[in-house]
Backbone as JSON, one array per atom type, in Angstrom:
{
  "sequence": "XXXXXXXXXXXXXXXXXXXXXXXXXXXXXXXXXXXXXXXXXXXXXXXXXXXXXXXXXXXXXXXXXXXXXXXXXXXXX",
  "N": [[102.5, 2.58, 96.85], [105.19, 4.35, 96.97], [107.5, 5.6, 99.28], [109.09, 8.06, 100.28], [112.25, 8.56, 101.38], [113.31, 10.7, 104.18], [115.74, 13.58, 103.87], [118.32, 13.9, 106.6], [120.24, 15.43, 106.33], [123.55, 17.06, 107.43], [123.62, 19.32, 105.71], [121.08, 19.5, 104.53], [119.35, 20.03, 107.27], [120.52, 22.31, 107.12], [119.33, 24.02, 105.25], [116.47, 23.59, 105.67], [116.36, 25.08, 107.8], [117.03, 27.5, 107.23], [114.52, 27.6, 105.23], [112.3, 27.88, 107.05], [112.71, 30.17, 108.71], [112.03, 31.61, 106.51], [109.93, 30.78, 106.32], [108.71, 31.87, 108.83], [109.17, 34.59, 108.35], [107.08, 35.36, 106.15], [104.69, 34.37, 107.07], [104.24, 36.82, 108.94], [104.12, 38.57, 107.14], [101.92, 37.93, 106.16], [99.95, 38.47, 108.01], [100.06, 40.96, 108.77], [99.39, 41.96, 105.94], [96.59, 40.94, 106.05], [95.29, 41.8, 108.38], [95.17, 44.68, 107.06], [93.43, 44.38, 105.05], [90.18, 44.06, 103.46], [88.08, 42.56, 103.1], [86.23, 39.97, 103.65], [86.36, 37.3, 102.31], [89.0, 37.08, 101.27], [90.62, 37.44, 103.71], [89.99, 35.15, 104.84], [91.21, 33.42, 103.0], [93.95, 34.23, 103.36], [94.13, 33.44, 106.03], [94.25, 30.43, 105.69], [96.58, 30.21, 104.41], [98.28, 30.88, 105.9], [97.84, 28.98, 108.0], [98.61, 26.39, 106.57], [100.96, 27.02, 106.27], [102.24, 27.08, 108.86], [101.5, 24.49, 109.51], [103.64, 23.07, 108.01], [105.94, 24.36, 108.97], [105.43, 23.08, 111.85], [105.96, 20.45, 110.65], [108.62, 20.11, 110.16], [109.89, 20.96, 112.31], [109.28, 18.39, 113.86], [110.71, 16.92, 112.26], [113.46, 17.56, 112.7], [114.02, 17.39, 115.41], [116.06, 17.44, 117.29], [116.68, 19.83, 117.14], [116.95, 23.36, 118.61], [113.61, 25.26, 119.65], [114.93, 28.24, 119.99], [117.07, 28.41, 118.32], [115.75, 27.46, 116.06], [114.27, 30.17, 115.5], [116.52, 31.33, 114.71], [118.32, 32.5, 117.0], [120.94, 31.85, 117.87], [124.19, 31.46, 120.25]],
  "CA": [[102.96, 3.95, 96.92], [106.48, 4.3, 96.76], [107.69, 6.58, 100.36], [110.6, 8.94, 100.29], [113.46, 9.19, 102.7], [113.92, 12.29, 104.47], [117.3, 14.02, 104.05], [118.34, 14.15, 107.47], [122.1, 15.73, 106.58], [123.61, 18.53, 107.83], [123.18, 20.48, 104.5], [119.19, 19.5, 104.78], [118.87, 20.7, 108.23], [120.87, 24.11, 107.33], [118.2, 24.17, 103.93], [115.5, 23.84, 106.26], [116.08, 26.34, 108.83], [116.79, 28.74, 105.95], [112.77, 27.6, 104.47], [111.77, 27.42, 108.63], [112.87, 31.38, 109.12], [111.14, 32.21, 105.48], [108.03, 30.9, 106.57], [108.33, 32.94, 109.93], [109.12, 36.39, 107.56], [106.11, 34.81, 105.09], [103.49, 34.91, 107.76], [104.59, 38.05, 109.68], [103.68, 39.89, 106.1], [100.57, 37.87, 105.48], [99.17, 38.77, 109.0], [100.43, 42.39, 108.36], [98.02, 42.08, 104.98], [95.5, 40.43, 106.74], [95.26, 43.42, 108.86], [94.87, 45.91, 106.06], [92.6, 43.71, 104.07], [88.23, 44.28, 104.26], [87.67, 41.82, 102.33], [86.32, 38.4, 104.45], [87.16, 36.14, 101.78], [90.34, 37.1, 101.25], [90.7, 37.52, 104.59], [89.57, 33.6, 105.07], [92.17, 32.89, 101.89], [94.8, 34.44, 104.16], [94.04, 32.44, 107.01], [93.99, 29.28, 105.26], [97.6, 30.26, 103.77], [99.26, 30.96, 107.15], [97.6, 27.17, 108.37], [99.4, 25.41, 106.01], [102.85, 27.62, 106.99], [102.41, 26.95, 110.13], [102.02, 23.21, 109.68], [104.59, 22.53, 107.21], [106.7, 24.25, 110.51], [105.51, 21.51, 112.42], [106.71, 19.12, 110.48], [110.37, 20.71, 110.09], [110.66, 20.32, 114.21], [109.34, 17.01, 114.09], [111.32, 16.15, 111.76], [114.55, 17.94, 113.12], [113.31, 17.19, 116.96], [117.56, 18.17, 117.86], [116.89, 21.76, 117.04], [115.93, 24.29, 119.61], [113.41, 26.63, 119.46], [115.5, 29.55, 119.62], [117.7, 28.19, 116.72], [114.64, 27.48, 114.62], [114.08, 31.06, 115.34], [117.81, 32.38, 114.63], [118.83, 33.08, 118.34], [122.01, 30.76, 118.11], [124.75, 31.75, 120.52]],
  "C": [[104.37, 3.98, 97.5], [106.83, 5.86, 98.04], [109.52, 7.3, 100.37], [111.45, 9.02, 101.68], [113.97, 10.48, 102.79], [115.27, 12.07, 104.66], [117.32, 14.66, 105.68], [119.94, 15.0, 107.86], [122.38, 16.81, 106.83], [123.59, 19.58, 106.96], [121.96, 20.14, 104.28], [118.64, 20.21, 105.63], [119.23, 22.04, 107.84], [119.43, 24.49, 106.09], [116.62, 24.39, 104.58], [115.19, 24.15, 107.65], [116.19, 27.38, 108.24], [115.22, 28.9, 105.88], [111.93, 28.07, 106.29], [111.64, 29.42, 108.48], [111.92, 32.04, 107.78], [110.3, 32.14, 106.3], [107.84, 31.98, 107.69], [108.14, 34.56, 109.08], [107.43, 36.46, 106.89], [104.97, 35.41, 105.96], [103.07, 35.93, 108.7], [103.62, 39.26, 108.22], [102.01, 39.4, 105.91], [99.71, 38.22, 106.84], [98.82, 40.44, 109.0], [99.15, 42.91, 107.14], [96.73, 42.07, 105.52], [94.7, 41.43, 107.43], [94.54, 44.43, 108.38], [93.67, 45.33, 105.63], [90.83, 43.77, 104.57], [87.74, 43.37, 103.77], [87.41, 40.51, 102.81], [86.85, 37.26, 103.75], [88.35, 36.16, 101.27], [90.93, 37.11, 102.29], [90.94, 35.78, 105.01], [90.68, 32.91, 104.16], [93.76, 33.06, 102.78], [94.94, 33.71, 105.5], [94.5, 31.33, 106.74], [95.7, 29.38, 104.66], [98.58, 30.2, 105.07], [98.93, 29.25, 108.11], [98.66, 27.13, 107.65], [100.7, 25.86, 106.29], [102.85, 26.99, 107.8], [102.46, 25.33, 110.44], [103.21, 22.49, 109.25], [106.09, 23.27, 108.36], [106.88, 23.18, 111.25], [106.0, 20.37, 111.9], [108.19, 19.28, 110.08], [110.6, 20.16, 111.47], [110.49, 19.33, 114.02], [110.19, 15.91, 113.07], [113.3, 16.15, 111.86], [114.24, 18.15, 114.31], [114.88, 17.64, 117.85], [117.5, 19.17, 118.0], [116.16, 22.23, 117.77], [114.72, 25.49, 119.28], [114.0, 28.03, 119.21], [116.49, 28.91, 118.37], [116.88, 27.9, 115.74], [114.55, 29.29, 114.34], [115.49, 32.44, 114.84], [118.31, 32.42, 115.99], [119.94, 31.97, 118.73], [122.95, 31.76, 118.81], [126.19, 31.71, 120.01]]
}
């Protein structure tokens, strides 16, 4: 199995704090749904959609371990 090298360049990192801040908008609306929604298994489908956001996060920091929290989040001075 043939393993890929992460792009670690400074037009990668800006690409994936762009995708980093989506996902934050992403799961702000699907919690927002979530909310509204009566439906348990869609409810459970929504859950299961904001996991995988939330990991594929985790592996942005750990893979850009330089960047601060508040600059993952936008709050650059």
């Amino acid at each position: 199995m043939d393993v890929k090298d992460e792009d670690k360049s400074e037009e990668s990192k800006k690409n994936h704090m762009v995708y980093y801040r989506s996902l934050i908008n992403t799961i702000k609306e699907i919690k927002e749904e979530k909310h509204i929604e009566k439906e348990n298994a869609i409810k459970e489908h929504l859950d299961k959609r904001i996991e995988a956001m939330v990991k594929d996060q985790k592996r942005l920091r750990e893979m850009f371990p330089d960047i601060t929290e508040e600059e993952w989040h936008g709050n650059t001075k």
